[in-house]
Backbone as a printed PyTorch tensor [residue, N CA C, xyz], in Angstrom:
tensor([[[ -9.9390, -20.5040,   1.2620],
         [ -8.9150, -20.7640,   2.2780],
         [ -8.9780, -19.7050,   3.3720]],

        [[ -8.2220, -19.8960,   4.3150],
         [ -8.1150, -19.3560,   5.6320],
         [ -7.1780, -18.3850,   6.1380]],

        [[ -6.8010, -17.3600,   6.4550],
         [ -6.1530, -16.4240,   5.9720],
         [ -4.5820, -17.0670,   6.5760]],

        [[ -4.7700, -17.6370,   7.7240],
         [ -3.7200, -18.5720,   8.2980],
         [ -2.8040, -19.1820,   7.2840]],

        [[ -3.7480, -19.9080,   6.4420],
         [ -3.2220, -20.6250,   5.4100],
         [ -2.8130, -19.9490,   3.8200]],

        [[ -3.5680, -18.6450,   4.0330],
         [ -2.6960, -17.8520,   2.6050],
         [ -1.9260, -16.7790,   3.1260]],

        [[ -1.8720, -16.5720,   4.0400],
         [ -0.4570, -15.8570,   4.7390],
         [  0.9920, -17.0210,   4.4600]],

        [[  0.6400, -17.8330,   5.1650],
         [  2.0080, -18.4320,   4.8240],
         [  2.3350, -19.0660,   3.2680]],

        [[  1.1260, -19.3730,   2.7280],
         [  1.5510, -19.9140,   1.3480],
         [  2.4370, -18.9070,   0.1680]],

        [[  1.8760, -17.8630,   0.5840],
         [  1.8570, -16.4480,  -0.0900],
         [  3.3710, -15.6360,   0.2890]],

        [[  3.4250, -15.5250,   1.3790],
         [  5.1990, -15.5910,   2.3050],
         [  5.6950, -15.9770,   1.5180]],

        [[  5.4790, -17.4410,   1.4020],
         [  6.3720, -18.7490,   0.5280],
         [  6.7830, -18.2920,  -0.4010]],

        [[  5.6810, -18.1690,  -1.4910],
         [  5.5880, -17.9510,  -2.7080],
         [  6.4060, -16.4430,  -3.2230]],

        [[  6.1550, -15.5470,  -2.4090],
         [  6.6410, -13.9750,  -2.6170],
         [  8.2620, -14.2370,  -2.6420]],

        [[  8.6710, -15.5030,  -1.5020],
         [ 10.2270, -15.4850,  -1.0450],
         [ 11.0750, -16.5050,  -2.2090]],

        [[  9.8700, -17.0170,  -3.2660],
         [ 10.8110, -17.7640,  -4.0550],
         [ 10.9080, -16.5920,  -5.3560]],

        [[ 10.4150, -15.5110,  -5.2110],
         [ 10.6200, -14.7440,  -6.6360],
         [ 11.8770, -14.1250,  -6.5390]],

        [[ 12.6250, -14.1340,  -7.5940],
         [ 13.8340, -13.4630,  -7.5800],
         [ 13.8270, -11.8030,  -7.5150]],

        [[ 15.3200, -11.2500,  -7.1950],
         [ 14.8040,  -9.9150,  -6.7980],
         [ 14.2370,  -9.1400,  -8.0190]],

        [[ 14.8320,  -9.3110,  -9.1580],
         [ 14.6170,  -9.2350, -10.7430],
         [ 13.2430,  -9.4280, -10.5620]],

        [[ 12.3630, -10.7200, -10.2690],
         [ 11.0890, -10.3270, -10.7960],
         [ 10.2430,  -9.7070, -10.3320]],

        [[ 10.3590,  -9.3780,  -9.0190],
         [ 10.3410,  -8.4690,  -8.1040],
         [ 10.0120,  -7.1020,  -8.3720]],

        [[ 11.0380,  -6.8500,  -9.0880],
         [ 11.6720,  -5.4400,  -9.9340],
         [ 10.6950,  -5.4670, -11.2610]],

        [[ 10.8770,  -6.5390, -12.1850],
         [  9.5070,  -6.2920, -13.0660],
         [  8.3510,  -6.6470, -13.1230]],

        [[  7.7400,  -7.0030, -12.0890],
         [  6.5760,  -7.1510, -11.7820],
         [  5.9340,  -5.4400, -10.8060]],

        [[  6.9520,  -5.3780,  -9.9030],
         [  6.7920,  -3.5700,  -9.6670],
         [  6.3150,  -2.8830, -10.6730]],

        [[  7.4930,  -2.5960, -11.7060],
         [  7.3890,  -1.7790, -12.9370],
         [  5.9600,  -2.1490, -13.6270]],

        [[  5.4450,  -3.0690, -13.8620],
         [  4.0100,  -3.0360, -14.5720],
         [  3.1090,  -2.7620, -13.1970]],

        [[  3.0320,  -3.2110, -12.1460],
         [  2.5040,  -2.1360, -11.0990],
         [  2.3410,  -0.6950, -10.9950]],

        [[  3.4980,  -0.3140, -11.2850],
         [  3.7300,   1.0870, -11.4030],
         [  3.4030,   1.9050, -12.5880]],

        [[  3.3620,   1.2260, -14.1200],
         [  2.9510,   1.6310, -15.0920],
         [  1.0320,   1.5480, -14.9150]],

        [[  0.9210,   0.5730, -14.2530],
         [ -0.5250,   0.7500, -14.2510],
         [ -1.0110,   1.5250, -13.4090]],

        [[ -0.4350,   2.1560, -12.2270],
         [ -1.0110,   2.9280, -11.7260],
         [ -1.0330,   4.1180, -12.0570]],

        [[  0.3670,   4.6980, -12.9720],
         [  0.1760,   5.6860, -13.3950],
         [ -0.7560,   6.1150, -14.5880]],

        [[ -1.0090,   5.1960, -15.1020],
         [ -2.0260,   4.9530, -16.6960],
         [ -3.9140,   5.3700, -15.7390]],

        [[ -3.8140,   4.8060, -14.7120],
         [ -5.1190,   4.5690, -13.8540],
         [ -4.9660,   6.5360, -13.3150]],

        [[ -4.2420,   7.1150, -12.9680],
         [ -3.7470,   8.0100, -12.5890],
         [ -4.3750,   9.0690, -13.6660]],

        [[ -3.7540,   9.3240, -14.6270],
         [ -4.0530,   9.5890, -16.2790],
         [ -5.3000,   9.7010, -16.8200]],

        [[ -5.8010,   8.6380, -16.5260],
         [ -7.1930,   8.3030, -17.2180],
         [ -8.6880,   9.1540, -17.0820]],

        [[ -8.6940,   8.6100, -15.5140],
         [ -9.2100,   9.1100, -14.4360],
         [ -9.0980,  10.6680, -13.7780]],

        [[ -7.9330,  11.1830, -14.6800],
         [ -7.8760,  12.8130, -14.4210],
         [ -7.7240,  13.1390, -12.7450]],

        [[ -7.0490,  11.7770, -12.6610],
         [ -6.4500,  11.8060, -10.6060],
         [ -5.0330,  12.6240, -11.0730]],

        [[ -4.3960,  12.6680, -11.7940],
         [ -3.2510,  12.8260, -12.0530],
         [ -2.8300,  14.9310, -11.8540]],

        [[ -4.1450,  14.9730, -12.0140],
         [ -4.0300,  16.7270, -12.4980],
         [ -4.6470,  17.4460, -11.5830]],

        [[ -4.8450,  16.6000, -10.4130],
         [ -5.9000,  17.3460,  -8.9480],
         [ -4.1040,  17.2830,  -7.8370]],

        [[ -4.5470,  18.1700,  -7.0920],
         [ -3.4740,  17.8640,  -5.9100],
         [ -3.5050,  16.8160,  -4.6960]],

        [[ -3.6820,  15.9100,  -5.1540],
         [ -4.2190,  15.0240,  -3.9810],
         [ -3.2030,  14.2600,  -3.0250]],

        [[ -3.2910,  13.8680,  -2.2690],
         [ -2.4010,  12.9650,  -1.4520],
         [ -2.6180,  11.8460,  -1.0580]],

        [[ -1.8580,  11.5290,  -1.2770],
         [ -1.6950,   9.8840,  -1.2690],
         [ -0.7050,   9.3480,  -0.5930]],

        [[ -1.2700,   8.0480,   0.3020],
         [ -0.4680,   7.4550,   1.3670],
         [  0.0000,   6.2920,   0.4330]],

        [[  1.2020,   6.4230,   0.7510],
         [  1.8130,   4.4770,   0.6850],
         [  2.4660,   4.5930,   1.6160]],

        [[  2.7380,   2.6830,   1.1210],
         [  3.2220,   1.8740,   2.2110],
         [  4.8450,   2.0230,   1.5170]],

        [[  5.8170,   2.1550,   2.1460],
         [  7.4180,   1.9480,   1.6930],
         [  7.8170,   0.1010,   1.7200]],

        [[  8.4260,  -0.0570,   0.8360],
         [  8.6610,  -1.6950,   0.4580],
         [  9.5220,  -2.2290,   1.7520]],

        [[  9.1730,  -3.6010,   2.2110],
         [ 10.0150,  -4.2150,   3.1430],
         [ 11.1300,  -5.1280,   2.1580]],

        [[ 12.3070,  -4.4640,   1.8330],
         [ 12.6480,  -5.7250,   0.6880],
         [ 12.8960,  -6.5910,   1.3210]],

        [[ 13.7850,  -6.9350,   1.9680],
         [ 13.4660,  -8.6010,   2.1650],
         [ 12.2770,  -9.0840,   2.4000]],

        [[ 11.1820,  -8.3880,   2.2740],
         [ 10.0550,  -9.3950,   2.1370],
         [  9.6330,  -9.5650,   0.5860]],

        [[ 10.1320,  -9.0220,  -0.2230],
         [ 10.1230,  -8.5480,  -1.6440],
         [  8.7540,  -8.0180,  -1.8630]],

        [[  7.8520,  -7.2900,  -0.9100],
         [  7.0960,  -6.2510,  -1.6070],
         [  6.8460,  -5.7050,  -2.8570]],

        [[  6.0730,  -5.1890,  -2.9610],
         [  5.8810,  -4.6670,  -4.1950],
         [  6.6440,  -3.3710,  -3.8850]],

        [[  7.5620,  -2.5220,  -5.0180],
         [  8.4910,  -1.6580,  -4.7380],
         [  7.8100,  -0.3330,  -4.9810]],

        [[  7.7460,   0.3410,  -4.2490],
         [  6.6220,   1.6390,  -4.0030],
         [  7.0290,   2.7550,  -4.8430]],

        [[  8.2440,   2.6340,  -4.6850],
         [  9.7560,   3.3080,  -5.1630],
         [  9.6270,   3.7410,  -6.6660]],

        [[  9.0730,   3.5020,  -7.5240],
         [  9.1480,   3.1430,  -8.5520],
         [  7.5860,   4.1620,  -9.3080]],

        [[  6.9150,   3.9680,  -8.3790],
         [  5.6800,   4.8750,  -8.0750],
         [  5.6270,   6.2590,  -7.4960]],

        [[  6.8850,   6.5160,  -6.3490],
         [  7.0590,   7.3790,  -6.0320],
         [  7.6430,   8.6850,  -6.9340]],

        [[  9.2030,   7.8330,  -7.1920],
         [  9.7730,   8.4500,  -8.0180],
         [  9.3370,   9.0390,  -9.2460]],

        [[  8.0760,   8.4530,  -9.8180],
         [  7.9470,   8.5570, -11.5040],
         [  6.4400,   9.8140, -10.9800]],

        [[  5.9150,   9.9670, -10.0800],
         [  5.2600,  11.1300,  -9.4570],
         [  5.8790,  12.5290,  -9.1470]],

        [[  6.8630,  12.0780,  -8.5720],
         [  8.1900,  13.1600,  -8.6040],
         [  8.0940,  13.6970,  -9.7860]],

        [[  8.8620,  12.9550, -10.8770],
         [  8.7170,  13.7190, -11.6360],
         [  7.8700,  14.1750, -12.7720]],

        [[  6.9600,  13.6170, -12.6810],
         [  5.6950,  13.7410, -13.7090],
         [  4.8670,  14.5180, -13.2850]],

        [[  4.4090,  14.4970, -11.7310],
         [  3.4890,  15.0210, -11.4810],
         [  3.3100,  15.8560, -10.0160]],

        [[  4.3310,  16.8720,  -9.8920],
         [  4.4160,  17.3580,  -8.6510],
         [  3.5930,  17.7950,  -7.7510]],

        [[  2.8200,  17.8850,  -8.6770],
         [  0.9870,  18.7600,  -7.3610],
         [  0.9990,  17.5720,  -6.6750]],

        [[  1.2340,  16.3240,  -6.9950],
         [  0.6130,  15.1140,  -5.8880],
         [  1.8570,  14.9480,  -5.0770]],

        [[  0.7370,  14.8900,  -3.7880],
         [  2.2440,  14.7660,  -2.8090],
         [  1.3340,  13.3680,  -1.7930]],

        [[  2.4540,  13.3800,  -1.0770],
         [  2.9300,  12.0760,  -0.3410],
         [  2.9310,  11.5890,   1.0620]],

        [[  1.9550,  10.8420,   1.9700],
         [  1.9620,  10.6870,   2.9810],
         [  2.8950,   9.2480,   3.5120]],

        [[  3.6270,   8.8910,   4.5950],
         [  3.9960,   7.8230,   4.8920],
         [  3.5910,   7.3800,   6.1320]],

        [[  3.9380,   6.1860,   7.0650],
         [  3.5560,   6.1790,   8.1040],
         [  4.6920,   5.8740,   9.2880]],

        [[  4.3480,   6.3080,  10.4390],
         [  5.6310,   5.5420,  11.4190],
         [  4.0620,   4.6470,  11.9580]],

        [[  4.8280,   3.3500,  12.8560],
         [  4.1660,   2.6070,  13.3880],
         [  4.5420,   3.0160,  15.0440]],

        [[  3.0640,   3.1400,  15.8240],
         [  3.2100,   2.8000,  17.2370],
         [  2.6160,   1.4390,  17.8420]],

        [[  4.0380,   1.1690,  18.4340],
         [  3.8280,  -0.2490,  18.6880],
         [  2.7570,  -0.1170,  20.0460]],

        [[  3.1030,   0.9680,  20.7110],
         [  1.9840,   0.9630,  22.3390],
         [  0.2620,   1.0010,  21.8310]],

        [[  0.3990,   1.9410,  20.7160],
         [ -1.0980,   2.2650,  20.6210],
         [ -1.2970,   1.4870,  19.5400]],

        [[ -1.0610,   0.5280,  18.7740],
         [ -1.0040,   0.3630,  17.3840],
         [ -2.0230,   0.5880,  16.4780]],

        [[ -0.8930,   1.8700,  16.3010],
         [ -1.9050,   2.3850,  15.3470],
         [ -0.6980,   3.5250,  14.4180]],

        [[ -0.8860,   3.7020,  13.4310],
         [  0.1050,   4.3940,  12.5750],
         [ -0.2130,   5.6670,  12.5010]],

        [[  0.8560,   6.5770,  12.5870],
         [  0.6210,   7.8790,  12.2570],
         [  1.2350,   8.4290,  10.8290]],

        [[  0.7780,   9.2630,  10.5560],
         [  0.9480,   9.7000,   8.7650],
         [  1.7720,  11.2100,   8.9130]],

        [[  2.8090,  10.8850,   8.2130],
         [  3.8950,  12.5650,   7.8610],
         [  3.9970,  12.5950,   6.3610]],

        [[  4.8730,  13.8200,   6.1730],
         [  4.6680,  13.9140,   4.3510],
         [  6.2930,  13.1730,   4.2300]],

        [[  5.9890,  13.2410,   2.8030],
         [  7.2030,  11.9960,   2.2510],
         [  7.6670,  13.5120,   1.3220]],

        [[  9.0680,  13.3720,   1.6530],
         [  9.5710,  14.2780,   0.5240],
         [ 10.7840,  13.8500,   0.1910]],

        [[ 11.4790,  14.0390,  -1.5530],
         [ 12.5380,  13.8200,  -2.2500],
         [ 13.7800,  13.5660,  -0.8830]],

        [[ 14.1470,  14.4510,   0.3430],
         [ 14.7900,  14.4020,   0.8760],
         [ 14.9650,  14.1540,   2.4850]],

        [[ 13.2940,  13.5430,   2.5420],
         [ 12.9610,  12.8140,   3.7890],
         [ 13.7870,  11.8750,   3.9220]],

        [[ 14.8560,  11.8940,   5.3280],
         [ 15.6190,  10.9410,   5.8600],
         [ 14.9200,   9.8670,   6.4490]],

        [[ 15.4290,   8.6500,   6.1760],
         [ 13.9620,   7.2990,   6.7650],
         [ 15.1970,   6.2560,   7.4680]],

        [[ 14.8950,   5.3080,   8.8160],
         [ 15.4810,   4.5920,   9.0320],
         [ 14.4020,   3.1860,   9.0850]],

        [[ 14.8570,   2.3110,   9.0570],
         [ 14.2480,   0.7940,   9.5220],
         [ 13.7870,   0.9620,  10.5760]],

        [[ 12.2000,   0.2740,  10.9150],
         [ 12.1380,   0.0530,  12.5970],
         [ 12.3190,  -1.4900,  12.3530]],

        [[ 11.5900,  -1.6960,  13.6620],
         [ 11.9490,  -3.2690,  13.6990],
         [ 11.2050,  -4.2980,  12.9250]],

        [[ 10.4840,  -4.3440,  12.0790],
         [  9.9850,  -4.5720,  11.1680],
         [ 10.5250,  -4.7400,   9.9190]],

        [[ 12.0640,  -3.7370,   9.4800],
         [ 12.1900,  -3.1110,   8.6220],
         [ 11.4520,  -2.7070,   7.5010]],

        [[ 10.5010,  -1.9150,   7.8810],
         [  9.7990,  -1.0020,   7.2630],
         [ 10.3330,   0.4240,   7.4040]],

        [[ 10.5760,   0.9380,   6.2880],
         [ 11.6140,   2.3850,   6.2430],
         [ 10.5630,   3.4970,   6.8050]],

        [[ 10.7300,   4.8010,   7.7570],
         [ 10.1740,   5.2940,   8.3250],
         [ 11.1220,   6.9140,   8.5710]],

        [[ 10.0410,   7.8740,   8.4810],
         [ 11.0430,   8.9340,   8.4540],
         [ 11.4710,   9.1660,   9.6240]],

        [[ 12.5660,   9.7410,   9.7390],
         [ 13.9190,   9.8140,  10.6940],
         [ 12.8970,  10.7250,  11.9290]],

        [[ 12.9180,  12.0460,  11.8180],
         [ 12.4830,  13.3280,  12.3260],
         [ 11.0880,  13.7120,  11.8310]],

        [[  9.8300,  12.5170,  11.7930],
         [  8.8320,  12.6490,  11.6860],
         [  7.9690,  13.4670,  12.9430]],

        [[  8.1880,  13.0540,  13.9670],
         [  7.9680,  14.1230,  14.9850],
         [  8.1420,  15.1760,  15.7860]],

        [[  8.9320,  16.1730,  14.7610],
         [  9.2610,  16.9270,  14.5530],
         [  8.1170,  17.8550,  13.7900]],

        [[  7.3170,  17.1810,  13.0870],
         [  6.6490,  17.5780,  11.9050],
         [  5.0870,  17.7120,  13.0070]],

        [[  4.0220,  18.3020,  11.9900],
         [  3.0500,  17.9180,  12.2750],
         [  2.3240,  16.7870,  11.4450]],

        [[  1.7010,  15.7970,  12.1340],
         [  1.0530,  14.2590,  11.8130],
         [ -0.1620,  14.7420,  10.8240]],

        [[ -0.3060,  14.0960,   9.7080],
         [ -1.4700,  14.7100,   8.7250],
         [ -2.8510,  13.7670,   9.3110]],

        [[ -4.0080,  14.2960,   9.2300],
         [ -4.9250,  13.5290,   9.9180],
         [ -5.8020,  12.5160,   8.9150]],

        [[ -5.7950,  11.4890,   9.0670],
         [ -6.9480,  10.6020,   8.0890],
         [ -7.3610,  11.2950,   7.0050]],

        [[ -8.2990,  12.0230,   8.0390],
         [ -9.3440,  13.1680,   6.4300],
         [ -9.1140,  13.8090,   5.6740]],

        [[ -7.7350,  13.8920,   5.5610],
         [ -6.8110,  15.0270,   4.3310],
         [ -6.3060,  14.1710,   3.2120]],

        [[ -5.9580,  12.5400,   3.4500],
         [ -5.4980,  12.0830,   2.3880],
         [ -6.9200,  10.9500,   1.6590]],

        [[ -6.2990,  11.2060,   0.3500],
         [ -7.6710,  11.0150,  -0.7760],
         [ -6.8500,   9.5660,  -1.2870]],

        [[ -5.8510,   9.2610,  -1.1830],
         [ -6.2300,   7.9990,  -1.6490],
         [ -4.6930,   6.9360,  -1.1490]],

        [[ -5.0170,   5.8010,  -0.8070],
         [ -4.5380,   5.0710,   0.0040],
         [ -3.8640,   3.9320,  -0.5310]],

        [[ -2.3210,   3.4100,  -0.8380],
         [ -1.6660,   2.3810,  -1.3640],
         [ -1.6240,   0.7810,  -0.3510]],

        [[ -2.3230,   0.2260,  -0.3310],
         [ -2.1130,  -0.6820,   0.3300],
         [ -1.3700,  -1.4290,   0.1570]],

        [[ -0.9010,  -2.2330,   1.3280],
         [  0.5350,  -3.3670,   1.4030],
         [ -0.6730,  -4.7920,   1.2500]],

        [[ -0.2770,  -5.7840,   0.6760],
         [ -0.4720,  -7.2700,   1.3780],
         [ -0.0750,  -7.9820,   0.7850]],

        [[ -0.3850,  -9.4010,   1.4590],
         [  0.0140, -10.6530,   0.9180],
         [ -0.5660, -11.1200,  -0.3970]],

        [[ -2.0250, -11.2590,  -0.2040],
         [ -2.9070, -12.1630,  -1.0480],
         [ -4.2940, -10.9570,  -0.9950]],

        [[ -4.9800, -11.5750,  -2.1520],
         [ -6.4440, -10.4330,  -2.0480],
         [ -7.3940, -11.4050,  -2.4640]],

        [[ -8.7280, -11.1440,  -2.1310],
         [ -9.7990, -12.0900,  -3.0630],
         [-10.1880, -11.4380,  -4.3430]],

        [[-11.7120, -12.1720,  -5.2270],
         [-12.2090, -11.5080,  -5.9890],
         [-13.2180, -10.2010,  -5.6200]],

        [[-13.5150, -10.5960,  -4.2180],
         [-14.3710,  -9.6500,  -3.7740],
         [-13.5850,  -8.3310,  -3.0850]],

        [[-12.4050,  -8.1900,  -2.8090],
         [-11.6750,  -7.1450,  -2.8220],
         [-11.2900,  -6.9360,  -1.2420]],

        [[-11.2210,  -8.7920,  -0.4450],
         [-10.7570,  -9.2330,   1.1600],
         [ -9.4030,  -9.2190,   0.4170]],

        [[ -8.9850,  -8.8910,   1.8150],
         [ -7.2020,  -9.1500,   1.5360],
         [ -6.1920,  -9.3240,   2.9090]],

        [[ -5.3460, -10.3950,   2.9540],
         [ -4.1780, -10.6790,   4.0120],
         [ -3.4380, -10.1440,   3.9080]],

        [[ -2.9670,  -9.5730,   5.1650],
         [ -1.4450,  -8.9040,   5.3640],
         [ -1.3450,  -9.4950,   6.4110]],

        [[ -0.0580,  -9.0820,   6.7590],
         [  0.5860,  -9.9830,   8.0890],
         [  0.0250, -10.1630,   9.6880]],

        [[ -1.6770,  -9.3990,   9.6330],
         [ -1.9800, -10.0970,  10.6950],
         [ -1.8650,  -8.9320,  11.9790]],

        [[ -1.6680,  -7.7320,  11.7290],
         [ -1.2430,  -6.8270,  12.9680],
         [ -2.6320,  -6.2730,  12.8530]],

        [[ -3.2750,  -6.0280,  11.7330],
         [ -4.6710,  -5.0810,  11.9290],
         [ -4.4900,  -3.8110,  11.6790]],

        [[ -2.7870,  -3.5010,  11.5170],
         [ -2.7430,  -1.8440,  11.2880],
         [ -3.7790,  -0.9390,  10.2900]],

        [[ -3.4290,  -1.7920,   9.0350],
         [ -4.0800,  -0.6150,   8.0830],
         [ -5.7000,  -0.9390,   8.3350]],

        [[ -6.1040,  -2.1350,   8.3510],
         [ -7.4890,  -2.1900,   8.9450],
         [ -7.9800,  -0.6460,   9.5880]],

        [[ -7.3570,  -0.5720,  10.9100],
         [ -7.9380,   0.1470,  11.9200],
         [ -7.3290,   1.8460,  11.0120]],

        [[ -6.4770,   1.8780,  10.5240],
         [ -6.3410,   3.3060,   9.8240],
         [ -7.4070,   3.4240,   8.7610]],

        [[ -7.8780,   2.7090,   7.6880],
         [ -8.8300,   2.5580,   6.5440],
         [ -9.7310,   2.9270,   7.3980]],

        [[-10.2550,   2.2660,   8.0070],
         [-11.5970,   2.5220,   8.7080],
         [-11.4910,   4.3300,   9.2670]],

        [[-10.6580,   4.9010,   9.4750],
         [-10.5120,   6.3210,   9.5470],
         [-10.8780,   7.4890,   8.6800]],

        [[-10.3140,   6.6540,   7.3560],
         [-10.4050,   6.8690,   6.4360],
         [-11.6420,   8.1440,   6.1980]],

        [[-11.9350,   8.9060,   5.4440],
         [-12.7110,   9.7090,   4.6380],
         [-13.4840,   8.3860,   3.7750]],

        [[-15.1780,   8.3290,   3.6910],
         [-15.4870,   7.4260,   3.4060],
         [-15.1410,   7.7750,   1.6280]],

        [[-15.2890,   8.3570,   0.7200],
         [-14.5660,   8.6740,  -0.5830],
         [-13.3390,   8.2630,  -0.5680]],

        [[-12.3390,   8.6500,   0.2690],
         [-11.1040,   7.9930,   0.0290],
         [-10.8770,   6.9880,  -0.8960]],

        [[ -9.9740,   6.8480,  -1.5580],
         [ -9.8150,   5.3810,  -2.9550],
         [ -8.9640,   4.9470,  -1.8720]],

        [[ -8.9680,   3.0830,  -1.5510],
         [ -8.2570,   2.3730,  -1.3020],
         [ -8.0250,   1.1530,  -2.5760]],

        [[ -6.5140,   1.3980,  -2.7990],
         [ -6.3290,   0.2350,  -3.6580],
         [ -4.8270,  -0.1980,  -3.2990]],

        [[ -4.7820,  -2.0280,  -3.2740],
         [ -4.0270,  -2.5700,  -2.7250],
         [ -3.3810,  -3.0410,  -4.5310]],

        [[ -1.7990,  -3.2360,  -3.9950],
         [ -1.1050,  -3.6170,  -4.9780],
         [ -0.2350,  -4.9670,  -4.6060]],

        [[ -0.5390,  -5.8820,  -5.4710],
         [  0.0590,  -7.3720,  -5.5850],
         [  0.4550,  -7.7460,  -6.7810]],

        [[  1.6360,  -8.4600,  -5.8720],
         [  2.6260,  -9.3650,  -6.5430],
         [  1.8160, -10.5480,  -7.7750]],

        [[  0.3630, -10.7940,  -7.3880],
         [ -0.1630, -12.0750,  -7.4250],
         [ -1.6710, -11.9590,  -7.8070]],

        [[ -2.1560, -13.0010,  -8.8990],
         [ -3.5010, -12.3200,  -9.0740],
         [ -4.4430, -12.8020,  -7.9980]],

        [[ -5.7500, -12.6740,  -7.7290],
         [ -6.5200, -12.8210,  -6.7390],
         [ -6.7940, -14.7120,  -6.8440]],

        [[ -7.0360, -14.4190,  -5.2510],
         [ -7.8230, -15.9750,  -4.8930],
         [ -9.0080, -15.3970,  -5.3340]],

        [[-10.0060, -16.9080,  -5.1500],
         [-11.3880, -16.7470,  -5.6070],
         [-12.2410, -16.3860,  -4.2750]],

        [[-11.5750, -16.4590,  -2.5970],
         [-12.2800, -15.9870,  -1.7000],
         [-11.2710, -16.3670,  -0.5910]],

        [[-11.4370, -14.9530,   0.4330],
         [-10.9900, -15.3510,   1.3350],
         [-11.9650, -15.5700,   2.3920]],

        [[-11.6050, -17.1970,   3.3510],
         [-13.4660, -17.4550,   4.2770],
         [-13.4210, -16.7080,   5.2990]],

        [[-12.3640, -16.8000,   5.9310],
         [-12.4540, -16.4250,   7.1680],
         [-12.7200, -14.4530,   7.4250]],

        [[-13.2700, -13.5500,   6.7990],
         [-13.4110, -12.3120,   6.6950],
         [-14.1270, -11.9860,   8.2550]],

        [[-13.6910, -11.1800,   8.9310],
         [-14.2570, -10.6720,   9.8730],
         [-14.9180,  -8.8280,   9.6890]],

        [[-15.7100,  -8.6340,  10.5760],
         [-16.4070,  -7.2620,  10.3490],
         [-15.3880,  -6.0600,  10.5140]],

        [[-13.9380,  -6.2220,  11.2100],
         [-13.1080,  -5.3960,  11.0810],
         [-11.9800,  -5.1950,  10.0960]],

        [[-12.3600,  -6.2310,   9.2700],
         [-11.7010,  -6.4390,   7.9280],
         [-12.3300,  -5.2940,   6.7930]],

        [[-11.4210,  -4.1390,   6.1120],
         [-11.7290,  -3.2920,   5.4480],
         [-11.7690,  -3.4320,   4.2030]],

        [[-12.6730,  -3.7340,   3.2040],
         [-12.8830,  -4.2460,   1.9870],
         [-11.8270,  -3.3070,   1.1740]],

        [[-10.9380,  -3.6090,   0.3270],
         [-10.1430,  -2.2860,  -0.4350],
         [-11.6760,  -1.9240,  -2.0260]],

        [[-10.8940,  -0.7340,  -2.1560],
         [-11.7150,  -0.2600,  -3.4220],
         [-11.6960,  -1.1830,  -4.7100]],

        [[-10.1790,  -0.8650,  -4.6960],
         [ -9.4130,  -2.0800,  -6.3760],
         [ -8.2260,  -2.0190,  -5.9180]],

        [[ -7.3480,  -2.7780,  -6.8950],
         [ -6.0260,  -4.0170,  -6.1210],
         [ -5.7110,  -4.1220,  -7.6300]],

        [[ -4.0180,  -3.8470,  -7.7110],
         [ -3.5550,  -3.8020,  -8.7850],
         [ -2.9010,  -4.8220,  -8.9990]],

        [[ -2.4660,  -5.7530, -10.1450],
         [ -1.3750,  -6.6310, -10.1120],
         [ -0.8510,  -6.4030, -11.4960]],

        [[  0.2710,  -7.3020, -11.5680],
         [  1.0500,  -6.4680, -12.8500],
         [  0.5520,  -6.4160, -13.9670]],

        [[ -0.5410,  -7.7060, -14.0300],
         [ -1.6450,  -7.6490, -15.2150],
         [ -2.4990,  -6.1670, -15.4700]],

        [[ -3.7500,  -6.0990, -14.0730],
         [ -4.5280,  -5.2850, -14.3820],
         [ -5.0080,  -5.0180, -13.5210]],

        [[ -6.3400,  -4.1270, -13.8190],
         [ -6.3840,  -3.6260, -12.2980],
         [ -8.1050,  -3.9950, -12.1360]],

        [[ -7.8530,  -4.3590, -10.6080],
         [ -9.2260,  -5.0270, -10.5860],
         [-10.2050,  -3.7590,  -9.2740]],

        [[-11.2570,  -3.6590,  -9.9480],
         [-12.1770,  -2.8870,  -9.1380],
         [-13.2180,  -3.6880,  -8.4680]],

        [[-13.5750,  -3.0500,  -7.0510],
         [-15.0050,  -3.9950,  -6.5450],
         [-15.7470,  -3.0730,  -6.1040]],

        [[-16.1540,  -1.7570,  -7.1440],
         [-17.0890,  -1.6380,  -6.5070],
         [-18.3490,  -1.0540,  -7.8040]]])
């Protein structure tokens, strides 16, 4: 299918889950990433890591849940977020902390208050990357809503960097329409398991 056509199916589908499953479908998200975390001996390096903050009314996957259980498990790892510029579009990255004040932009995507205030962390400092989307393939293509943001940030990326996207939903078998500015993710979690492509 066509990303046209699993953007909106996928919308659909995300907007009929209740907020409850929402909530436990997160939680095995979140248990698996921390188990992947663990395993892998990512857990005991200081690394940083970007996510995306949940749009709830779009019922996202809840980041929250990931954040928090880092907090307290594992404090060396700390936390990048992003504000969006709508002129340049393109996102800039600040640190996320226990008592970072965040408001909605217009998107409602939560965003820190007095981020520029701060200094902006650059691409090449953060090691590993939470992706937002709709739908993913088996080959590790994936829809989001179509702006190109994280596209054009991934591609910034540190080529090591881990990108792994987390869904509501297990994979299609392909997405056709893939273009060359489309950024393949690493692995893509869903509440089952976690799938790697590389």
């Amino acid at each position: 299918m066509n990303k046209v056509d699993l953007r909106r199916e996928f919308l659909t589908r995300r907007k009929t889950l209740s907020l409850d499953e929402v909530n436990h479908r997160s939680q095995a998200i979140a248990q698996l990433f921390l188990d992947f975390l663990t395993q892998n001996g990512l857990a005991f390096n200081p690394l940083l890591i970007h996510t995306f903050l949940p749009i709830q009314k779009q019922h996202e996957v809840d980041t929250w849940l990931i954040i928090n259980s880092i907090w307290q498990q594992f404090p060396q790892l700390k936390f990048t977020v992003s504000v969006t510029d709508i002129t340049s579009n393109q996102l800039t990255h600040y640190p996320l902390y226990a008592d970072t004040r965040l408001q909605k932009n217009r998107w409602d995507i939560p965003e820190p208050i007095d981020a520029t205030q701060q200094s902006a962390i650059d691409n090449q400092l953060i090691d590993l990357v939470l992706v937002p989307l709709l739908v993913f393939d088996k080959r590790g293509h994936r829809v989001g809503y179509g702006g190109g943001y994280y596209d054009r940030f991934l591609a910034d990326c540190r080529p090591d960097c881990l990108t792994m996207g987390l869904s509501l939903f297990d994979p299609v078998e392909q997405i056709d329409d893939i273009e060359l500015t489309d950024i393949r993710l690493d692995a893509c979690l869903t509440p089952k398991q976690l799938f790697s492509f590389n």
